[in-house]
C-alpha angles and dihedrals in degrees: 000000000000080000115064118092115271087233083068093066085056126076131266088220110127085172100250090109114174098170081090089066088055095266121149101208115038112245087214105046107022093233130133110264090242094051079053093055093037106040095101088052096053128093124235091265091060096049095052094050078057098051096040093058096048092055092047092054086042091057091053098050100038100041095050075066118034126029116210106222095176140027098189092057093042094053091040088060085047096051094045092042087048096227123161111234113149099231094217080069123097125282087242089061097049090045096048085046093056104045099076091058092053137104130222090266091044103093100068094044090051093052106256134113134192107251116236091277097050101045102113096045116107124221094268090047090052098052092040081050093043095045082043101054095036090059092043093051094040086048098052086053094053089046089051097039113032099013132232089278096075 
Protein backbone atom coordinates (compact mmCIF):
# COMPACT_ATOMS: atom_id res chain seq x y z
CA UNK A 1 0.00 0.00 0.00
CA UNK A 2 3.35 2.06 0.84
CA UNK A 3 3.50 2.10 -2.58
CA UNK A 4 0.60 4.00 -4.32
CA UNK A 5 1.11 7.62 -5.10
CA UNK A 6 0.02 10.15 -2.19
CA UNK A 7 -2.38 12.17 -5.20
CA UNK A 8 -4.37 9.06 -5.09
CA UNK A 9 -5.48 9.65 -1.59
CA UNK A 10 -6.81 13.07 -2.96
CA UNK A 11 -10.18 13.60 -5.17
CA UNK A 12 -10.70 13.77 -8.86
CA UNK A 13 -13.21 16.59 -8.27
CA UNK A 14 -12.33 19.57 -10.37
CA UNK A 15 -15.95 21.10 -9.11
CA UNK A 16 -17.84 20.91 -12.26
CA UNK A 17 -20.20 17.75 -10.68
CA UNK A 18 -22.92 16.71 -12.80
CA UNK A 19 -23.89 13.66 -10.98
CA UNK A 20 -26.20 16.25 -9.08
CA UNK A 21 -28.23 16.78 -12.44
CA UNK A 22 -28.87 12.81 -12.53
CA UNK A 23 -26.08 12.09 -14.63
CA UNK A 24 -23.95 8.38 -14.34
CA UNK A 25 -20.94 9.28 -15.35
CA UNK A 26 -19.59 13.40 -13.97
CA UNK A 27 -19.21 15.46 -16.44
CA UNK A 28 -16.04 17.14 -14.23
CA UNK A 29 -14.35 14.63 -13.19
CA UNK A 30 -15.10 11.88 -15.34
CA UNK A 31 -16.14 9.26 -11.98
CA UNK A 32 -19.07 7.04 -11.50
CA UNK A 33 -21.75 8.84 -9.47
CA UNK A 34 -21.42 6.23 -6.76
CA UNK A 35 -17.62 6.57 -6.52
CA UNK A 36 -18.72 10.17 -6.10
CA UNK A 37 -21.12 9.27 -3.04
CA UNK A 38 -18.81 6.81 -1.74
CA UNK A 39 -15.28 8.31 -2.15
CA UNK A 40 -14.90 9.46 1.74
CA UNK A 41 -15.81 5.91 2.71
CA UNK A 42 -13.00 4.13 0.39
CA UNK A 43 -9.55 3.09 1.39
CA UNK A 44 -6.57 4.14 -0.27
CA UNK A 45 -6.59 1.04 -2.40
CA UNK A 46 -9.82 1.92 -3.72
CA UNK A 47 -8.97 5.38 -4.53
CA UNK A 48 -6.46 4.69 -6.13
CA UNK A 49 -8.36 1.87 -8.40
CA UNK A 50 -10.41 4.91 -9.07
CA UNK A 51 -7.84 7.05 -9.93
CA UNK A 52 -5.90 4.60 -11.87
CA UNK A 53 -8.66 3.94 -14.17
CA UNK A 54 -9.43 7.42 -14.82
CA UNK A 55 -5.63 8.20 -15.98
CA UNK A 56 -5.53 5.22 -18.14
CA UNK A 57 -8.83 6.38 -20.06
CA UNK A 58 -7.24 9.99 -19.98
CA UNK A 59 -3.89 8.65 -21.91
CA UNK A 60 -5.75 7.30 -24.38
CA UNK A 61 -7.50 9.82 -25.01
CA UNK A 62 -4.94 12.50 -24.57
CA UNK A 63 -1.84 10.80 -26.31
CA UNK A 64 -3.89 9.79 -29.76
CA UNK A 65 -3.82 13.53 -29.76
CA UNK A 66 -0.87 15.21 -28.35
CA UNK A 67 2.79 13.81 -28.28
CA UNK A 68 4.82 14.88 -25.49
CA UNK A 69 8.23 15.65 -26.93
CA UNK A 70 9.61 16.86 -23.77
CA UNK A 71 9.10 16.38 -19.87
CA UNK A 72 11.29 19.07 -18.73
CA UNK A 73 9.38 21.59 -20.70
CA UNK A 74 6.14 20.19 -19.77
CA UNK A 75 6.84 20.28 -16.20
CA UNK A 76 8.69 23.91 -16.61
CA UNK A 77 5.05 25.41 -18.10
CA UNK A 78 3.43 23.64 -15.05
CA UNK A 79 5.71 25.11 -12.53
CA UNK A 80 5.46 29.06 -14.15
CA UNK A 81 1.76 28.70 -14.72
CA UNK A 82 1.53 27.31 -10.98
CA UNK A 83 -0.59 24.41 -11.79
CA UNK A 84 -0.97 21.27 -9.41
CA UNK A 85 -0.22 18.30 -11.12
CA UNK A 86 1.36 15.53 -8.80
CA UNK A 87 4.20 14.72 -10.75
CA UNK A 88 4.06 10.73 -9.84
CA UNK A 89 0.55 11.09 -12.27
CA UNK A 90 0.52 10.37 -15.45
CA UNK A 91 1.84 12.51 -18.13
CA UNK A 92 -2.06 12.65 -19.66
CA UNK A 93 -3.23 14.24 -16.39
CA UNK A 94 -0.69 16.74 -16.21
CA UNK A 95 -1.22 17.52 -19.91
CA UNK A 96 -4.87 17.75 -19.75
CA UNK A 97 -4.26 19.84 -16.67
CA UNK A 98 -2.04 22.32 -18.56
CA UNK A 99 -3.91 22.95 -21.71
CA UNK A 100 -6.32 25.03 -20.48
CA UNK A 101 -3.64 27.54 -19.20
CA UNK A 102 -2.14 27.70 -22.31
CA UNK A 103 -1.99 30.26 -25.31
CA UNK A 104 -2.18 29.69 -28.76
CA UNK A 105 1.61 29.54 -28.96
CA UNK A 106 1.77 27.32 -25.74
CA UNK A 107 1.77 24.02 -27.04
CA UNK A 108 5.00 23.98 -28.66
CA UNK A 109 7.00 25.92 -25.39
CA UNK A 110 5.49 23.36 -22.97
CA UNK A 111 6.66 20.48 -25.00
CA UNK A 112 3.89 19.29 -26.63
CA UNK A 113 2.96 19.18 -29.88
CA UNK A 114 -0.63 18.35 -31.87
CA UNK A 115 -0.18 14.92 -33.59
CA UNK A 116 -0.82 14.82 -37.76
CA UNK A 117 -5.01 14.44 -37.17
CA UNK A 118 -5.39 17.41 -34.71
CA UNK A 119 -3.22 20.19 -36.54
CA UNK A 120 -5.65 22.51 -37.41
CA UNK A 121 -7.52 22.49 -33.86
CA UNK A 122 -7.04 25.54 -31.74
CA UNK A 123 -6.51 25.46 -28.25
CA UNK A 124 -10.39 25.80 -27.38
CA UNK A 125 -11.20 23.12 -29.87
CA UNK A 126 -8.47 20.72 -28.17
CA UNK A 127 -9.58 20.97 -24.79
CA UNK A 128 -13.62 20.83 -25.98
CA UNK A 129 -12.11 17.28 -28.23
CA UNK A 130 -10.17 16.10 -25.47
CA UNK A 131 -13.29 16.71 -22.56
CA UNK A 132 -15.43 15.21 -25.30
CA UNK A 133 -13.71 12.23 -25.94
CA UNK A 134 -12.68 11.62 -22.06
CA UNK A 135 -16.63 11.59 -21.03
CA UNK A 136 -17.52 9.51 -23.95
CA UNK A 137 -14.90 6.99 -23.23
CA UNK A 138 -15.47 7.06 -19.48
CA UNK A 139 -19.12 6.74 -20.28
CA UNK A 140 -18.91 3.84 -22.48
CA UNK A 141 -16.86 2.04 -19.40
CA UNK A 142 -19.42 2.72 -16.97
CA UNK A 143 -22.13 1.42 -19.61
CA UNK A 144 -19.78 -2.19 -20.16
CA UNK A 145 -18.86 -2.64 -16.82
CA UNK A 146 -21.57 -1.37 -14.34
CA UNK A 147 -24.79 -0.90 -17.02
CA UNK A 148 -26.91 1.79 -17.65
CA UNK A 149 -28.94 0.80 -14.75
CA UNK A 150 -26.71 1.98 -12.29
Amino acid sequence: MSDLPDYTRTTPCIGLCSTVYGDLVCRGCKRFSHEIIDWNRYDHQQKAAVWQRLEQLLEQVVLSRIEVVSVVALHGALERLQIKAPREASLALQVLRLIPRLQDDGLETSGLRLRRHCAGLSLKQLRDELDSAYFDLSSAYHERRIGTAG
